[in-house]
C-alpha positions as CSV (number, residue, x, y, z in Angstrom):
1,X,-22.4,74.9,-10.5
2,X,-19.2,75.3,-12.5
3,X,-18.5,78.4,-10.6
4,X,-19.3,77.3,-7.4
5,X,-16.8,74.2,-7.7
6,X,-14.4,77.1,-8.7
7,X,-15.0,78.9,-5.4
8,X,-14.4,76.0,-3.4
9,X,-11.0,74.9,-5.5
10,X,-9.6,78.1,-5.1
11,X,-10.7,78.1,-1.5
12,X,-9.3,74.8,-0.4
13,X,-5.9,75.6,-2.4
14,X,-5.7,79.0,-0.7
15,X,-5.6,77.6,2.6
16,X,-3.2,75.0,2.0
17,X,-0.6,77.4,0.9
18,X,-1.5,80.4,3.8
19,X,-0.9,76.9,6.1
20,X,2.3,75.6,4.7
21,X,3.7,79.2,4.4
22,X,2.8,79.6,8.6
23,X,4.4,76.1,8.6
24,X,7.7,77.5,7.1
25,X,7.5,80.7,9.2
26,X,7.4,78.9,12.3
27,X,10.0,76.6,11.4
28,X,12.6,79.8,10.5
29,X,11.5,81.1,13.9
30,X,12.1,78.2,16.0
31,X,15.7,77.4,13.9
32,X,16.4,81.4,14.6
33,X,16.1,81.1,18.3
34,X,16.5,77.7,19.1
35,X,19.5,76.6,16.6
36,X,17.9,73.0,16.1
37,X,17.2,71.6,12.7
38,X,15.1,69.1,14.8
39,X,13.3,71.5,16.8
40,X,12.5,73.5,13.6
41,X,11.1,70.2,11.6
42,X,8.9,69.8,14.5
43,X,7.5,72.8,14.7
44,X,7.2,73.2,10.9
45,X,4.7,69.8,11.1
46,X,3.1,71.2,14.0
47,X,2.3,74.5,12.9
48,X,0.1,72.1,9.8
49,X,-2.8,70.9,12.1
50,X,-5.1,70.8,9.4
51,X,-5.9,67.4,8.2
52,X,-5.9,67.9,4.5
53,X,-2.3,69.4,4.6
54,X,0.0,66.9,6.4
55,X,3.5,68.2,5.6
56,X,6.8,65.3,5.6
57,X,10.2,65.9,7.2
58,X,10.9,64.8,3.3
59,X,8.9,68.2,2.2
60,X,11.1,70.2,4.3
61,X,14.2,71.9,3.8
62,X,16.6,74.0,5.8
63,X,19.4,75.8,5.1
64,X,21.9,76.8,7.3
65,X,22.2,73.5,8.7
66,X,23.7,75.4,11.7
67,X,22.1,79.1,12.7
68,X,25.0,81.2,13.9
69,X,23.8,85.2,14.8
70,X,23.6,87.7,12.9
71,X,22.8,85.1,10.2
72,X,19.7,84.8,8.2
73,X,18.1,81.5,8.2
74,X,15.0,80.0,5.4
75,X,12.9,76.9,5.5
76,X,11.2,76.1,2.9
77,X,8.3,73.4,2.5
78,X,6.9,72.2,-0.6
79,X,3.8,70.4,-0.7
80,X,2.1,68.5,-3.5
81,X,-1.4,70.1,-3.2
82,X,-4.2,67.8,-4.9
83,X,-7.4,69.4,-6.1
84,X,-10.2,68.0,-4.7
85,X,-12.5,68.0,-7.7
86,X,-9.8,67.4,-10.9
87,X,-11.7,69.9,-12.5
88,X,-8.9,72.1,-13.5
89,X,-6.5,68.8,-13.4
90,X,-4.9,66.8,-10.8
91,X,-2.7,69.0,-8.6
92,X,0.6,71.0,-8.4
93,X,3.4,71.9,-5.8
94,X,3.2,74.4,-3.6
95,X,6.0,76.1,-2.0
96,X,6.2,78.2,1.3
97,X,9.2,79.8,2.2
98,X,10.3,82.1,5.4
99,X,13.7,83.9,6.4
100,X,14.6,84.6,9.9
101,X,18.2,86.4,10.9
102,X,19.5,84.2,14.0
103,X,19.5,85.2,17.6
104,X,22.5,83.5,18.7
């Protein structure tokens, strides 16, 4: 039993962070190409459809401000995962980060 609620724990958390990691990606793509911290928020919280990852405009972080070309741009999102069980305690924060050079 122990193992199984093991599997799941490690499952759950896995795809929280492959999901917030796409979230950051997509977010670096849109800043690269669209130059628009609020087009890149938006499309970081869209890329998160899954309802037990629900990523804040708080979470998010971008940097350039403004995406000039030629220049590399990163999002990162950090995300306070909760385990589901508590078994192996109550949570930690998980970080996803992407890097994009700008199209200008």
């Amino acid at each position: 039993m122990v193992i199984m609620l093991g599997i799941i724990e490690f499952g759950l958390a896995s795809n929280a962070q492959i999901t917030i990691t796409n979230a950051a990606r997509e977010g670096a793509r849109t800043m690269a190409i669209k130059n628009s911290t609020v087009a890149a928020i938006a499309s970081v919280k869209a890329a998160a459809p899954n309802a037990s990852v629900t990523i804040l405009s708080s979470q998010i972080s971008i940097t350039p401000a403004v995406c000039t070309a030629g220049q590399v741009t990163k999002v990162q999102v950090t995300y306070p995962y909760k385990f589901l069980t508590g078994f192996f305690g109550t949570g930690y924060t998980m970080t996803g980060m992407a890097a994009m050079r700008c199209g200008g």
